[in-house]
TORRO-697381 format. One line per field, with one value per residue (C-alpha): residue in three letters; chain; x, y, z. Coordinates in nm, 2 decimals, decimal comma, padded with zeros to 4 digits, m for minus. Layout:
! TORRO-697381
koldren = Ala	...;
firo = A	...;
c1 = X	...;
c2 = Y	...;
c3 = Z	...;
This chain:
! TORRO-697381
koldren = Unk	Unk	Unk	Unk	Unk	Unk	Unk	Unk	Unk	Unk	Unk	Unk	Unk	Unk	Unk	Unk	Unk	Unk	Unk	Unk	Unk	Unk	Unk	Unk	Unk	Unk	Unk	Unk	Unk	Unk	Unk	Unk	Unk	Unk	Unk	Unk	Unk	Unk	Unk	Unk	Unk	Unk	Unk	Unk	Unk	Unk	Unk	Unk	Unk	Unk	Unk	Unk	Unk	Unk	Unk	Unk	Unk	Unk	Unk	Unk	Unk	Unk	Unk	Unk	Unk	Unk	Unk	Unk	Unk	Unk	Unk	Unk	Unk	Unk	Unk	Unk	Unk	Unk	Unk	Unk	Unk	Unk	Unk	Unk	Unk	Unk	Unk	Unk	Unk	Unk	Unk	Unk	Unk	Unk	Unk	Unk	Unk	Unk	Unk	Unk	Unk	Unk	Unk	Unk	Unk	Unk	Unk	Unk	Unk	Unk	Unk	Unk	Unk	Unk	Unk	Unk	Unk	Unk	Unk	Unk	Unk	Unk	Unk	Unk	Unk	Unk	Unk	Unk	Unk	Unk	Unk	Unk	Unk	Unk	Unk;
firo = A	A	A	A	A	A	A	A	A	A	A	A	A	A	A	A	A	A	A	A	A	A	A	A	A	A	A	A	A	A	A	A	A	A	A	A	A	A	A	A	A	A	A	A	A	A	A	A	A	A	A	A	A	A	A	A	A	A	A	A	A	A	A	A	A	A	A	A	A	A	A	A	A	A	A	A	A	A	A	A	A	A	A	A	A	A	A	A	A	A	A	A	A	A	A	A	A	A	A	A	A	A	A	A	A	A	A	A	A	A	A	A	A	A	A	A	A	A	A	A	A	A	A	A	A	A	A	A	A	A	A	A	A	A	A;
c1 = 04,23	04,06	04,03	03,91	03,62	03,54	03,47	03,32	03,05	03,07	02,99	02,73	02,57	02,63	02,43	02,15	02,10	02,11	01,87	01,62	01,64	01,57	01,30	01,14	00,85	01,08	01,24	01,22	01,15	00,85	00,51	00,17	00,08	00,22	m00,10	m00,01	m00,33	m00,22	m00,45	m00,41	m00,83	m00,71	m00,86	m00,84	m00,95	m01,16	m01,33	m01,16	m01,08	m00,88	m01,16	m01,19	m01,35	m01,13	m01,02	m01,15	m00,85	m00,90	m00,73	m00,69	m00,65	m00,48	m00,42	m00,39	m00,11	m00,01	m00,03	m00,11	00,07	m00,01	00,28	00,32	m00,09	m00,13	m00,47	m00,63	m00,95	m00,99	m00,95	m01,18	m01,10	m01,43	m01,62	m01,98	m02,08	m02,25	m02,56	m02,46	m02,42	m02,15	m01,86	m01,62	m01,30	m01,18	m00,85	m00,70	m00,97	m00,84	m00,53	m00,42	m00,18	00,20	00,11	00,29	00,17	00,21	m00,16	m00,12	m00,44	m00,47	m00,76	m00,79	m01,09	m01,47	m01,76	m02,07	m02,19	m01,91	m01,81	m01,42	m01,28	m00,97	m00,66	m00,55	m00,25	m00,16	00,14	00,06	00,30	00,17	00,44	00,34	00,34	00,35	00,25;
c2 = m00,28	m00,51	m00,24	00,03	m00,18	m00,26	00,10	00,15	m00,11	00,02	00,40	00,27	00,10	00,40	00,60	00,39	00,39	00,76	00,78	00,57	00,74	01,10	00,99	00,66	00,69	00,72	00,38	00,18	m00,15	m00,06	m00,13	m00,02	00,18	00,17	00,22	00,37	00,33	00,53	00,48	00,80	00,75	00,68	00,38	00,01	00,00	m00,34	m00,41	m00,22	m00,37	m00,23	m00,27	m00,24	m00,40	m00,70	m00,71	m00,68	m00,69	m00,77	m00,55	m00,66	m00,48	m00,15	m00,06	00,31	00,46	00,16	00,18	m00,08	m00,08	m00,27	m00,27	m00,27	m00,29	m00,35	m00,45	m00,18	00,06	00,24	00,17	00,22	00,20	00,07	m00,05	m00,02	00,24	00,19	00,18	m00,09	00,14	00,07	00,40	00,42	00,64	00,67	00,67	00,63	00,74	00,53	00,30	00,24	m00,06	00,16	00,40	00,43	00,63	00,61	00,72	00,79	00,79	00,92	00,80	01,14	01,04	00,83	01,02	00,89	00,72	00,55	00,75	00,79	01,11	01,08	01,32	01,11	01,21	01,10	01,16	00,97	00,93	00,77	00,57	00,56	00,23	00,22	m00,04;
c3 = m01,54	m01,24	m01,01	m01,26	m01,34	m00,97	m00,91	m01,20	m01,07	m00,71	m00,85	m01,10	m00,77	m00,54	m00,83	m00,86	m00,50	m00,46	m00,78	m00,63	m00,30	m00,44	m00,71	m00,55	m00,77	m01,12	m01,01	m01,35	m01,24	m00,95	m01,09	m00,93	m00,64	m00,24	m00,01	00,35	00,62	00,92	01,26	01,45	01,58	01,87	01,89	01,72	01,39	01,21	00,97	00,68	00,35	00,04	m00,23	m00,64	m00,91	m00,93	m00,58	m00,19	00,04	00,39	00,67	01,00	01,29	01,25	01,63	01,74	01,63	01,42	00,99	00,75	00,40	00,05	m00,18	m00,59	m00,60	m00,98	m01,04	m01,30	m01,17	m00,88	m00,53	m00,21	00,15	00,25	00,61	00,78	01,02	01,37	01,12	00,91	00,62	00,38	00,34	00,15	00,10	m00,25	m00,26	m00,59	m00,84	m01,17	m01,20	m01,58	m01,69	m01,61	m01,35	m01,06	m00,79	m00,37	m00,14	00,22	00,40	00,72	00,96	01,18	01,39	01,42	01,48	01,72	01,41	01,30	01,01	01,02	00,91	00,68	00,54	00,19	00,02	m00,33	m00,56	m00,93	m01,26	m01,52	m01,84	m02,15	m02,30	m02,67	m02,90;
């Protein structure tokens, strides 16, 4: 009877595992969004920061080839990856346009390349689920 129930438990585990591995985002127990900066400029990236209406994240240094991750961000509205140009001039990349209370989602964003002016060039990738939450 012992041992039945010990691999039970070990195949319950060894299905969970698997589960989350092939659907990451369906996990039940993850909340909020994973945000991926990847630096492939080729050169060292400041002054960055991970902005929305409740929040402004500081990034430090993302050197070249280096990326910069933010994990289970939960804070409702929509999020910005914002920085100043050579001019001064305040830019912003959207990257997740709105957040609501039980969506789960995972952006990649790609800095490609900065022009003469300062102006990066970015490649953003997003995949989004939303749970309903009844009341």
């Amino acid at each position: 009877m012992k041992k039945k129930l010990i691999i039970l438990i070990g195949m319950v585990g060894i299905i969970g595992i698997v589960y989350y591995l092939l659907f990451p985002f369906q996990f039940p127990f993850r909340n909020g969004y994973n945000i991926e900066i990847i630096n492939d400029t080729g050169k060292n990236i400041t002054g960055l920061s991970l902005t929305n209406v409740n929040v402004d994240n500081k990034i430090p240094i993302i050197l070249d080839g280096d990326e910069y991750k933010f994990k289970n961000v939960t804070t409702t509205g929509f999020y910005n990856l914002e920085y100043k140009d050579h001019n001064g001039d305040l830019q912003a990349i959207p990257i997740v346009g709105f957040e609501e209370k039980g969506s789960l989602g995972e952006a990649v964003v790609t800095l490609e390349s900065i022009n003469e002016n300062g102006i990066i060039e970015s490649d953003l990738s997003t995949e989004m689920r939303v749970e309903l939450i009844l009341k």
